[in-house]
C-alpha positions as CSV (number, residue, x, y, z in Angstrom):
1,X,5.4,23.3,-3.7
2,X,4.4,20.4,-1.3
3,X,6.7,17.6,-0.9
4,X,6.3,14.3,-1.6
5,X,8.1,11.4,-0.5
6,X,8.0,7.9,-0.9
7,X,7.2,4.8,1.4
8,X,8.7,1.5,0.3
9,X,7.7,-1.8,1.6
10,X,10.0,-3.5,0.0
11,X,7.3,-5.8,-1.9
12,X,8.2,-9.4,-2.6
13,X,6.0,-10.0,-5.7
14,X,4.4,-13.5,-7.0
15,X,7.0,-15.0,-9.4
16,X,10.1,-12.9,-7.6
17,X,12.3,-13.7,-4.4
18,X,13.1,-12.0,-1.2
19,X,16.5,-11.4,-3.0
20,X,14.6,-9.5,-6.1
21,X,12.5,-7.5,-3.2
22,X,15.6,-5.9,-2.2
23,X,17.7,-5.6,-5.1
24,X,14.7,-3.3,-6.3
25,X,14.4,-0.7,-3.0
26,X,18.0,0.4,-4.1
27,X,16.9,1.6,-7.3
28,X,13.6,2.9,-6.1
29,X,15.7,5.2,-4.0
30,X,17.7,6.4,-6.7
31,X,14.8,7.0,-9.1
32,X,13.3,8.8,-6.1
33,X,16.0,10.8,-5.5
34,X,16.7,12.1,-9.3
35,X,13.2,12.4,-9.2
36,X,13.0,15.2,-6.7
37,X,11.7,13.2,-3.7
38,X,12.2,14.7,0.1
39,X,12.8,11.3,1.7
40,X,12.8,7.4,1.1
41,X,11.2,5.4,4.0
42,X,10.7,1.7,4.9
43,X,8.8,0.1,7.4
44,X,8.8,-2.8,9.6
45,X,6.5,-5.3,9.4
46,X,7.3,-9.4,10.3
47,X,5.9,-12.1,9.3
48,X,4.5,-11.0,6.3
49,X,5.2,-13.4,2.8
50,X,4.7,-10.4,0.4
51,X,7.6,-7.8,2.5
52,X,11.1,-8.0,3.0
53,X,11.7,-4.8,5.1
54,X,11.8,-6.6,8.4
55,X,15.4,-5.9,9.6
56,X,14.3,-2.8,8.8
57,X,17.7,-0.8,9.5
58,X,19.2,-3.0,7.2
59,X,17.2,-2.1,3.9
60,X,17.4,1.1,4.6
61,X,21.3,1.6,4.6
62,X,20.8,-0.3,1.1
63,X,18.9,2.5,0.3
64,X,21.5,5.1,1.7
65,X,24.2,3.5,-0.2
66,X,22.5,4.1,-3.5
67,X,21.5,7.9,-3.2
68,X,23.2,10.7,-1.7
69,X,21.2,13.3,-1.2
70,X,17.7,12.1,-0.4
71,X,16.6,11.4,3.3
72,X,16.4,8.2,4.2
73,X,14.7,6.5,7.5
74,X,11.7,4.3,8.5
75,X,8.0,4.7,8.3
76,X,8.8,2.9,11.1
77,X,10.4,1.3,13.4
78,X,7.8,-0.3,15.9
79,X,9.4,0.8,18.9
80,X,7.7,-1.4,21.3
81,X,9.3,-4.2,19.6
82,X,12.8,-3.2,20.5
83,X,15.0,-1.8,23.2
84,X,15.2,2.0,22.6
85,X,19.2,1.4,23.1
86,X,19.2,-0.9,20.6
87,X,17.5,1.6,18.0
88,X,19.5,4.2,19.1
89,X,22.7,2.3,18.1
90,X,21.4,1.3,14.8
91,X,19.8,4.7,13.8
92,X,23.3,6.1,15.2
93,X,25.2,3.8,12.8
94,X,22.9,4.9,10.0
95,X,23.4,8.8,10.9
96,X,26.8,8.1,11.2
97,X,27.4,6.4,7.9
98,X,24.4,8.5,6.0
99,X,25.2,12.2,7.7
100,X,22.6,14.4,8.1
101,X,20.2,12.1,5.7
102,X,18.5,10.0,8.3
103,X,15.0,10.1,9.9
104,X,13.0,7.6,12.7
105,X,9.8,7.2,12.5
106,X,8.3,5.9,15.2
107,X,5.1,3.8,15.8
108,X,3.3,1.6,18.3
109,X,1.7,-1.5,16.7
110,X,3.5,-4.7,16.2
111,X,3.8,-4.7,12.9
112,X,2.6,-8.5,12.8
113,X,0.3,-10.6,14.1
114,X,-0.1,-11.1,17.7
115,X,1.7,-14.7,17.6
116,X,4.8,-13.2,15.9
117,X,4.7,-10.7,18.2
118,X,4.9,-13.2,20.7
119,X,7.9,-14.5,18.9
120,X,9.6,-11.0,18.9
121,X,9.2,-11.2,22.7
122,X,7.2,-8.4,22.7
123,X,4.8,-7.3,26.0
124,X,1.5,-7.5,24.7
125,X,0.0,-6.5,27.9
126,X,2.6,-3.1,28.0
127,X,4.4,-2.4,24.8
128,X,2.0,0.1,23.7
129,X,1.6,1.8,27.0
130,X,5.4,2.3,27.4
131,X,5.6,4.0,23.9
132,X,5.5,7.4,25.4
133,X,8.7,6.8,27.7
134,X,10.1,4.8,25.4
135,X,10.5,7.9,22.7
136,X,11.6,9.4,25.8
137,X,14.5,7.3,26.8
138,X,15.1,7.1,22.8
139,X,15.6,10.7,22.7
140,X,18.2,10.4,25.8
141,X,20.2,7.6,24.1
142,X,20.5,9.7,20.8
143,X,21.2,13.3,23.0
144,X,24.4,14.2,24.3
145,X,26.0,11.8,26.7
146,X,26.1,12.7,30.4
147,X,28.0,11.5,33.3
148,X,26.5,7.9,33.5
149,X,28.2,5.0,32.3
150,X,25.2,4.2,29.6
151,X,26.3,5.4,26.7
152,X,24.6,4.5,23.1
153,X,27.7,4.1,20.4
154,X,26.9,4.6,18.2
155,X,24.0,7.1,18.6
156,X,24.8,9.4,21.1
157,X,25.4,12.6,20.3
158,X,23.9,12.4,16.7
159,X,20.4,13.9,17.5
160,X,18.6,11.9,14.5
161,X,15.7,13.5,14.3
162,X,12.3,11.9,15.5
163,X,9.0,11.4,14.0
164,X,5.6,10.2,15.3
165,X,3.7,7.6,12.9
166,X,0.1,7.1,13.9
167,X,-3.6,6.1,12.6
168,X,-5.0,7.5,15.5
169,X,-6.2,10.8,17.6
170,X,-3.8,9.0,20.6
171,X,-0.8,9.1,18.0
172,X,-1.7,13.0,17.3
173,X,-1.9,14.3,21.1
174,X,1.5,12.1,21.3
175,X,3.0,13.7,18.8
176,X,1.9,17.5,19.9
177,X,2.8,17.0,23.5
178,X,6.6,16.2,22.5
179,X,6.3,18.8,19.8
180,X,7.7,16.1,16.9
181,X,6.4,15.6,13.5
182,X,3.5,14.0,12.7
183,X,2.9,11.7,10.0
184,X,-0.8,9.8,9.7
185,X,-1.5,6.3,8.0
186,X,-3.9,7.6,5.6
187,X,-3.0,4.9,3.2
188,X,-4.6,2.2,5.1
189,X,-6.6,3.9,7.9
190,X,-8.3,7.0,6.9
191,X,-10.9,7.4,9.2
192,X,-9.4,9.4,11.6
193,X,-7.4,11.7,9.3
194,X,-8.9,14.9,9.5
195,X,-9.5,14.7,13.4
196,X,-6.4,14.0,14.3
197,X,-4.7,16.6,12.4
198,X,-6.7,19.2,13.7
199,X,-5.9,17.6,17.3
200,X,-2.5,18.1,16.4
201,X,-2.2,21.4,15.4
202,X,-4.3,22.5,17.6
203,X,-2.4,20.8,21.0
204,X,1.2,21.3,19.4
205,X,3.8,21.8,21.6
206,X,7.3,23.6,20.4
207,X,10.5,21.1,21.5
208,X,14.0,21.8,20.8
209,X,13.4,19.5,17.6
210,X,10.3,21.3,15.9
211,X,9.0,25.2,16.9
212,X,5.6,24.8,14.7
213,X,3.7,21.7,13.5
214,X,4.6,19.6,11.0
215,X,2.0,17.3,9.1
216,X,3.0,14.7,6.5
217,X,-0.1,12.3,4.9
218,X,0.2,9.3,3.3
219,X,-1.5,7.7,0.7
220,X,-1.1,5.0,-1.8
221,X,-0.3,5.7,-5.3
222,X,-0.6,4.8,-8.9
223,X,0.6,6.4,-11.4
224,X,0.7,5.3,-15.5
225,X,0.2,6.8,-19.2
226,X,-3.6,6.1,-18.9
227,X,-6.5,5.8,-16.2
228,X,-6.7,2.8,-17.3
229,X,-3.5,1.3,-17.0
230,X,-3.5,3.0,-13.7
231,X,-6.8,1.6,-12.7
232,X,-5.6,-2.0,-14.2
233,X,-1.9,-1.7,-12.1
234,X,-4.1,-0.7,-8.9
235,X,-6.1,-4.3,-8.7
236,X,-2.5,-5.7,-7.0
237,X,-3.7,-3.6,-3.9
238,X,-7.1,-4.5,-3.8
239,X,-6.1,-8.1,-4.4
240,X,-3.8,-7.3,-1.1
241,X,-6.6,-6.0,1.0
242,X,-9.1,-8.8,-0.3
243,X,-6.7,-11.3,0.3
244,X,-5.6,-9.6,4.1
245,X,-9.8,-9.4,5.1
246,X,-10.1,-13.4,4.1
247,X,-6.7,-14.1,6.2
248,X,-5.4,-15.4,3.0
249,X,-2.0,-13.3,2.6
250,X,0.9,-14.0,0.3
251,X,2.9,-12.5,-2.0
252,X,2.3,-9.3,-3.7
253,X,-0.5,-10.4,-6.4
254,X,-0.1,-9.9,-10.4
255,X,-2.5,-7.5,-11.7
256,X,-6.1,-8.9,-13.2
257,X,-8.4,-8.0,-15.7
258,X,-11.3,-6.7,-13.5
259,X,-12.0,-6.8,-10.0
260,X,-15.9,-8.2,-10.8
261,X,-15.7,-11.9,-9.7
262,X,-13.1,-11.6,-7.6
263,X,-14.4,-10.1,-4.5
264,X,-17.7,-9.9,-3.2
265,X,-19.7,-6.6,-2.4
266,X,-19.2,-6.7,0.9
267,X,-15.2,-6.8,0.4
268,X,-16.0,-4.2,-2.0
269,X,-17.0,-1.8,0.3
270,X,-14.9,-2.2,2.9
271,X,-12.0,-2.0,0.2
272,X,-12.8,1.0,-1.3
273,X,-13.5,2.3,1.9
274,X,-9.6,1.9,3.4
275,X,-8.4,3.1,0.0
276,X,-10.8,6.2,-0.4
277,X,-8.0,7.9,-0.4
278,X,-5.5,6.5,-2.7
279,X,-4.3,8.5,-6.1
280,X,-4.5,6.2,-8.9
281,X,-4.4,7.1,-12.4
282,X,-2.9,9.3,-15.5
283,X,-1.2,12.4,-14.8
284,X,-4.4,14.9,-15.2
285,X,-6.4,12.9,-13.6
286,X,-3.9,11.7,-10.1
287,X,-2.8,15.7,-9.9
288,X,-6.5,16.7,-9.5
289,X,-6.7,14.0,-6.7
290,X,-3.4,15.1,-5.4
291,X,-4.8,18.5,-5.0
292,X,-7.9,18.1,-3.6
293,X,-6.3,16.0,-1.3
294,X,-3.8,18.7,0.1
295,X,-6.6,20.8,0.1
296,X,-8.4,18.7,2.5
297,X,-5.4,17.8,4.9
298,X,-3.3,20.8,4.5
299,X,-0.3,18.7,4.5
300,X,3.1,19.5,4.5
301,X,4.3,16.8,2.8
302,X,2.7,14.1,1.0
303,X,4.1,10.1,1.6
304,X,3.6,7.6,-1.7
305,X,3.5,4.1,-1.1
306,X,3.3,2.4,-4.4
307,X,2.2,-1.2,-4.6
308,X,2.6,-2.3,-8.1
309,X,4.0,-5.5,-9.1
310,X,5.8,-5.0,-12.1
311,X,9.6,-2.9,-11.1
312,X,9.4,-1.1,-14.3
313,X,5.4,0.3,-13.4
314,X,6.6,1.1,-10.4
315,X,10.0,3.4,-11.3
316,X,7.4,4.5,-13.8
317,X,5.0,5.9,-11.1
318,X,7.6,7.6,-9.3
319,X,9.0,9.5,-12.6
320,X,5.7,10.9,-13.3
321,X,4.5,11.4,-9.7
322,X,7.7,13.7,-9.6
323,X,6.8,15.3,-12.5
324,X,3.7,16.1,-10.9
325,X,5.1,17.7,-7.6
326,X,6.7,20.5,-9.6
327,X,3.2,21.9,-10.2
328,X,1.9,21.3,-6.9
């Protein structure tokens, strides 16, 4: 059986609030977890008017406080945003008030746009270069303490487990070389998906974390009675991509009628092209995508995000995509 987990952006939707956005990741979480799930993640982003995730930490001890068995953690935290001491104390709070539930995922893009950035006083000109020894001195803060007078608390000591997030083959020879888990951004950029796991498997290195490779993919997900409905709930997405190509972003769109009109075929293409490959559909139809898409990656676990405006579609998707993963 291959798990499946669940990435949650914490979606502020057209007619709802910021306060509605995170009233509903608590109950995601707990429909995810009596659903089956593996693990609940959130990511960072900033600037964004259709998420609410951005103190990312925050959401996800909502999300914690809800459940009690399923892992919770971030899909990710853009560590070049932040000083790895600073993670290390949150994610140490989290561990420490969570136990044994919490994962960090870890990525290298802003998140943003490069003006926020700016605002987060990010180094444009190094962030990303330093990723490497900033997972480093991460993994220090969050290891045992030694005899210097830096001490993450909390964090040290609680050994939260690391992962590497990445849309790239530089995010998959990262992620081999300090033998962590890998998980790919198939749900937005696919093109590199297949390369880069092969890159990883292939260069894997066993740490005192991971002795064989790990793989987690991640696509986005629709799930209803019908194809159709499916098919209708999925035009919130494409709306989203439309909307993020024309630099005209907002909150997380109602669904509409038909697609035809809306964009144009150029948008079209380059649409279904960073969607290719999304699961969207009725419960035959989405479990012979599902399959032929662990087929392809070999994963060993399988990330949903699920970007559908109405709360009640959504909790719907993730009761029958759990139904699904017990005949994976």
């Amino acid at each position: 059986m291959t798990a499946i987990s669940i990435l949650d952006l914490c979606p502020i939707v057209e007619g709802g609030t910021v306060s509605d956005a995170l009233a509903a990741t608590p109950l995601m979480a707990k429909r995810a977890e009596d659903a089956g799930y593996t693990r609940f993640w959130l990511a960072e982003h900033h600037g964004m008017k259709g998420i609410a995730s951005a103190a990312t930490a925050l959401v996800i001890a909502e999300a914690g406080r809800a459940t009690s068995t399923i892992r919770i953690g971030s899909g990710g935290i853009m560590l070049p945003n932040h000083a790895p001491l600073v993670i290390a104390e949150q994610f140490g709070t989290l561990e420490a008030l969570f136990p044994g539930r919490v994962d960090l995922g870890l990525g290298r893009a802003p998140g943003t746009d490069m003006n926020t950035a700016r605002a987060l006083r990010r180094n444009l000109e190094t962030g990303a270069q330093s990723f490497p020894d900033d997972i480093l001195e991460l993994q220090h803060w969050l290891g045992e303490p030694d005899d210097t007078k830096l001490i993450a608390i909390p964090g040290a000591g609680s050994h939260v487990p690391l992962w590497i997030l990445g849309s790239s083959i530089y995010s998959a020879h990262l992620a081999a070389a300090l033998g962590l888990p890998y998980a790919f951004a198939s749900h937005f950029a696919p093109d590199m998906l297949l390369e880069a796991l092969d890159i990883y498997r292939d260069k894997f290195t066993p740490s005192a974390q991971l002795d064989a490779p790990f793989v987690m993919a991640a696509v986005m997900g629709v799930m209803a009675d019908t194809d159709d409905e499916a098919a209708h709930l999925f035009t919130t997405l494409q709306q989203s991509f439309v909307n993020m190509r024309r630099n005209t972003r907002g909150k997380m769109p109602r669904p509409i009628a038909s697609m035809d009109g809306y964009w144009n075929e150029m948008e079209k293409i380059n649409v279904e092209h960073m969607l290719r490959y999304a699961i969207v559909g009725g419960p035959e139809s989405a479990k012979a995508q599902m399959q032929d898409f662990i087929k392809a990656t070999r994963a060993d676990e399988i990330m949903i995000s699920m970007p559908i405006h109405s709360l009640d579609a959504r909790l719907k998707s993730v009761d029958l995509f759990g139904e699904m993963r017990e005949t994976l």
